[in-house]
C-alpha positions as CSV (number, residue, x, y, z in Angstrom):
1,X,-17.3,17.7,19.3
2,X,-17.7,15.0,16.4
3,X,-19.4,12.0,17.1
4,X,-16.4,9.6,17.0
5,X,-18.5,7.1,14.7
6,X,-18.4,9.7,12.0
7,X,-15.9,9.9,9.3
8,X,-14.0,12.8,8.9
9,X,-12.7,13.7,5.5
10,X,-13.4,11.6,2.3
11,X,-10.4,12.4,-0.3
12,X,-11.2,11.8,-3.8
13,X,-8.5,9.6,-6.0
14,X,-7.2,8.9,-9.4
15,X,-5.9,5.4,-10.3
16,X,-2.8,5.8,-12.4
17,X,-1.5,2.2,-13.6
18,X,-1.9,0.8,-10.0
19,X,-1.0,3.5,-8.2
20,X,-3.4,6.0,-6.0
21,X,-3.4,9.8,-5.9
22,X,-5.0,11.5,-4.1
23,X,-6.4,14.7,-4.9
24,X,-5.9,16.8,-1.7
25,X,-6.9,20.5,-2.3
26,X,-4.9,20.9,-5.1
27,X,-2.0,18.7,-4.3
28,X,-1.4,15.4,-5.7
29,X,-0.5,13.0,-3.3
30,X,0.8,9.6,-3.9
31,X,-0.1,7.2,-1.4
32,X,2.8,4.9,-0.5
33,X,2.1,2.6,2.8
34,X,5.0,0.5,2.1
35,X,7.4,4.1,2.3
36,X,7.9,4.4,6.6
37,X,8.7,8.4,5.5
38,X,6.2,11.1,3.7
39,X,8.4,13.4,1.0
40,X,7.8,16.4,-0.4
41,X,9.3,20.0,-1.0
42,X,7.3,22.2,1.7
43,X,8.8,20.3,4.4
44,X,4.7,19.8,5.3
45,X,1.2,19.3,4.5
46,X,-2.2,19.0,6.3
47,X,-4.0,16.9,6.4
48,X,-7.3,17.3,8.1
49,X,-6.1,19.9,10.4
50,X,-3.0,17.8,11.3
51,X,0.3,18.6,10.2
52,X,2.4,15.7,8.4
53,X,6.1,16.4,8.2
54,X,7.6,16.1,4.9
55,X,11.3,14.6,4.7
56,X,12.7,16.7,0.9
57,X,13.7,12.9,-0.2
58,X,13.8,9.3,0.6
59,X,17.4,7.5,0.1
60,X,18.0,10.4,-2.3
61,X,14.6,10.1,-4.1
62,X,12.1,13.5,-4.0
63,X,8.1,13.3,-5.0
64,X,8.9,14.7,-8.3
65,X,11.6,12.0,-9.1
66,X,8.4,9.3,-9.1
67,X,6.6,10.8,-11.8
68,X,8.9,9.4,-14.9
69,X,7.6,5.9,-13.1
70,X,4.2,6.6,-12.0
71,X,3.3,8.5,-15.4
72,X,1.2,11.6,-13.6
73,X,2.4,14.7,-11.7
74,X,3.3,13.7,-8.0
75,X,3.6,16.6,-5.4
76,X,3.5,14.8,-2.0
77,X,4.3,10.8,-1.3
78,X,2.2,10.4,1.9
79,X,4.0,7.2,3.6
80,X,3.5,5.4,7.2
81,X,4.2,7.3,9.1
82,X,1.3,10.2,8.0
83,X,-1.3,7.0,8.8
84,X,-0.7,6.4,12.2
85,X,-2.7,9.3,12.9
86,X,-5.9,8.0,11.3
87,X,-7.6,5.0,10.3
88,X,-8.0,4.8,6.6
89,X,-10.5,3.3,4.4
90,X,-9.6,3.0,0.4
91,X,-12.5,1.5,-1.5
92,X,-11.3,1.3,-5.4
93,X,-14.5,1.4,-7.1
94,X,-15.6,4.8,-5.3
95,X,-12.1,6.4,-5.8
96,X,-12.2,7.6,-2.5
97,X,-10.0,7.3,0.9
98,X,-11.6,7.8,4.1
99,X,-10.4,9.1,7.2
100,X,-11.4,7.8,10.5
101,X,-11.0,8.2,14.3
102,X,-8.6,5.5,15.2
103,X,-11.0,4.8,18.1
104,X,-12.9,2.6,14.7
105,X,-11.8,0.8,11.8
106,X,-14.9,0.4,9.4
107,X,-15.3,-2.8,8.0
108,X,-16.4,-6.3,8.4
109,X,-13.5,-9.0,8.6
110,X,-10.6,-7.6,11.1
111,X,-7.1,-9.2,10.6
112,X,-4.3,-8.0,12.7
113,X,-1.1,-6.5,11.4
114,X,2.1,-4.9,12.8
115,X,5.1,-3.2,11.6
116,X,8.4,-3.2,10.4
117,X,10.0,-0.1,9.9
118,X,6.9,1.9,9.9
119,X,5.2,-0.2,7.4
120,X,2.1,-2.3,7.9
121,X,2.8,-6.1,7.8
122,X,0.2,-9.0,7.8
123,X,0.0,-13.2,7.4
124,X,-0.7,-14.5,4.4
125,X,-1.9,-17.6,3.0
126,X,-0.9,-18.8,-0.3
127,X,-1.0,-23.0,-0.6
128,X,0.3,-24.4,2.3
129,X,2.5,-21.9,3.3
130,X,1.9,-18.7,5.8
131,X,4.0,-16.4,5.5
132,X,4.2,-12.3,6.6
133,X,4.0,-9.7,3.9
134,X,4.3,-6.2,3.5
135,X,0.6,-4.1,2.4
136,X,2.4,-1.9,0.0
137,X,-0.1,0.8,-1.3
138,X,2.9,2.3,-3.7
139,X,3.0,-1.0,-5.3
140,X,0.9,-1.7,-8.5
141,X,2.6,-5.3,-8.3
142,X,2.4,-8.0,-5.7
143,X,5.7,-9.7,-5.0
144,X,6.0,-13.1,-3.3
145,X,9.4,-14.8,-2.1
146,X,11.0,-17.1,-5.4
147,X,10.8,-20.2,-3.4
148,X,7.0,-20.4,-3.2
149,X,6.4,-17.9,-6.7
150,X,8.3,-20.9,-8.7
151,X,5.6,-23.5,-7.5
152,X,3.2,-21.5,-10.4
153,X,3.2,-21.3,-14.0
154,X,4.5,-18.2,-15.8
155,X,1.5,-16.5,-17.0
156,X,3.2,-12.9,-18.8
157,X,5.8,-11.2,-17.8
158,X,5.5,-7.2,-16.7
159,X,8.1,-4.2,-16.3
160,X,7.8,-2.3,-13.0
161,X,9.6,-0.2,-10.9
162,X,11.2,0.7,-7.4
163,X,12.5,4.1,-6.7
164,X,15.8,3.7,-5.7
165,X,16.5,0.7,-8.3
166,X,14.6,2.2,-11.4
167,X,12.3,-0.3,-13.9
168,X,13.2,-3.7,-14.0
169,X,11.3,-6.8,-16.0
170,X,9.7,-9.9,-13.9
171,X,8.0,-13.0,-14.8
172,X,3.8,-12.6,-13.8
173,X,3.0,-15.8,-12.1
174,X,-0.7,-15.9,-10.9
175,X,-2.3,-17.2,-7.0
176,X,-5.0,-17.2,-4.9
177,X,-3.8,-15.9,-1.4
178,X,-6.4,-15.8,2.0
179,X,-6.0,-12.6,4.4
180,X,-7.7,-13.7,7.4
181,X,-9.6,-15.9,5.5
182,X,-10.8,-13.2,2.7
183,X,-9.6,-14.2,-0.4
184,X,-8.4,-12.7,-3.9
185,X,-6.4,-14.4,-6.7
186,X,-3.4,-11.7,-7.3
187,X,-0.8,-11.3,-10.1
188,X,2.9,-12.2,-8.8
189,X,6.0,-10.5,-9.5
190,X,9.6,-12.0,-8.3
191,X,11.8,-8.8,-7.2
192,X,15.7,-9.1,-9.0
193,X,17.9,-10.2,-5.9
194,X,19.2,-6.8,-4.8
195,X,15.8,-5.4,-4.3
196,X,15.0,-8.8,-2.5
197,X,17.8,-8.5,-0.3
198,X,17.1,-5.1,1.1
199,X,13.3,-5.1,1.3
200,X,13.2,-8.7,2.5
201,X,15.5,-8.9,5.3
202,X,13.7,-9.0,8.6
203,X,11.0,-11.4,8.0
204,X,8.2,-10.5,5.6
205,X,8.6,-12.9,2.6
206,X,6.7,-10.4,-0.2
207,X,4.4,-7.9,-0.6
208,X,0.7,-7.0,-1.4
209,X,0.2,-4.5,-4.0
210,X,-2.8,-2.4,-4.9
211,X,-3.9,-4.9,-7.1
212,X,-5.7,-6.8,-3.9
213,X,-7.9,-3.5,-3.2
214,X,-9.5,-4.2,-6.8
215,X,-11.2,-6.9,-4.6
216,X,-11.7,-5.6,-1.3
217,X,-12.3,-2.3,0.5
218,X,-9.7,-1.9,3.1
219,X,-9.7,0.1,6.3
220,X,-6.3,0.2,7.9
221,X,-5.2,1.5,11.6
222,X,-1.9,1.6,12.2
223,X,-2.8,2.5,15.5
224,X,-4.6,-0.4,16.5
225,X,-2.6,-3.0,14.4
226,X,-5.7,-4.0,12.4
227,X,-6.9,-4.2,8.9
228,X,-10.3,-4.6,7.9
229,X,-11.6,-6.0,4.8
230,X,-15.1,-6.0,2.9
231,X,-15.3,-7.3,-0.7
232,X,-16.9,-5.0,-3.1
233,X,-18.8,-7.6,-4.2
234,X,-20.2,-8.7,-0.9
């Protein structure tokens, strides 16, 4: 039996424009925790022994459709609902992801989470405001809710994408934000209305992109509704 404090897989990564895939025996997997369904054409993949059902598309999108965005081959899009049976632990500078027990979450700052719709959620303090966000792994971009975004200057502006919308061009506003006291200054995006009006509704008020693990290594468990953070730095 394994000690339960020992890791169990590390799984190398490339970072493509934001985005992290993973290099799982051959496969290239997308890692997408703000997607509540994994997608590819096998209809499964292993990972570490357990087996992850793979829906063929998402609202009509497949793997393959992501690569005109992404700009790299995509096989797999591993979503939410893969990462409920393992804590994580993506650490940027080492291009790896981890996989834990979910009876741990490595780390040194724990902030708890939930979900909404599969994906993780967590509180966020930007100014004077708290509000919930999703942690969106598939998302190079941080997005934040127009009402507090327009309280900063316009610092660029940036062309992104969402799968079932396509590339659209936003206005980069910049902000420190606090995750359970750990803090990062991110870039901002604001999201064209219809994307804010489906991804929006229910209560988180943005989202964190990737861009926030350039700061801190991140261990997430669904399981136990926890994040933990450790800057690279620290």
């Amino acid at each position: 039996m394994r000690n339960r404090e020992q890791r169990i897989e590390s799984i190398a990564f490339d970072l493509v424009a934001g985005h992290i895939i993973l290099d799982h025996a051959g496969t290239r997997v997308l890692l997408d925790t703000g997607s509540p369904h994994s997608v590819g054409p096998d209809g499964q993949l292993d990972l570490h022994g357990t087996p992850i059902p793979l829906k063929r598309d998402y609202m009509g999108v497949t793997a393959s459709d992501l690569e005109k965005f992404v700009g790299t081959r995509v096989d797999v899009l591993l979503g939410s609902d893969a990462l409920i049976n393992f804590t994580i632990v993506i650490d940027v500078p080492d291009l790896t992801m981890t996989l834990w027990p979910n009876t741990i979450t490595p780390g040194k700052s724990e902030v708890a989470i939930w979900s909404l719709m599969g994906i993780p959620v967590v509180e966020v303090a930007i100014g004077e405001s708290r509000i919930p966000m999703f942690f969106d792994t598939g998302a190079r971009l941080s997005y934040l809710d127009r009402n507090i975004s327009r309280r900063y200057p316009v610092v660029g502006r940036e062309v992104d994408f969402h799968p079932c919308f396509g590339e659209f061009e936003t206005e980069i506003r910049k902000a420190l934000v606090s995750v359970g006291g750990s803090e990062a200054t991110l870039r901002w995006g604001e999201l064209p209305r219809t994307l804010r009006r489906t991804l929006m509704k229910g209560g988180p008020q943005g989202i964190i992109g990737t861009e926030f693990l350039n700061t801190y290594k991140v261990g997430l468990s669904l399981h136990r509704s926890v994040i933990n953070l450790t800057r690279h730095d620290a």
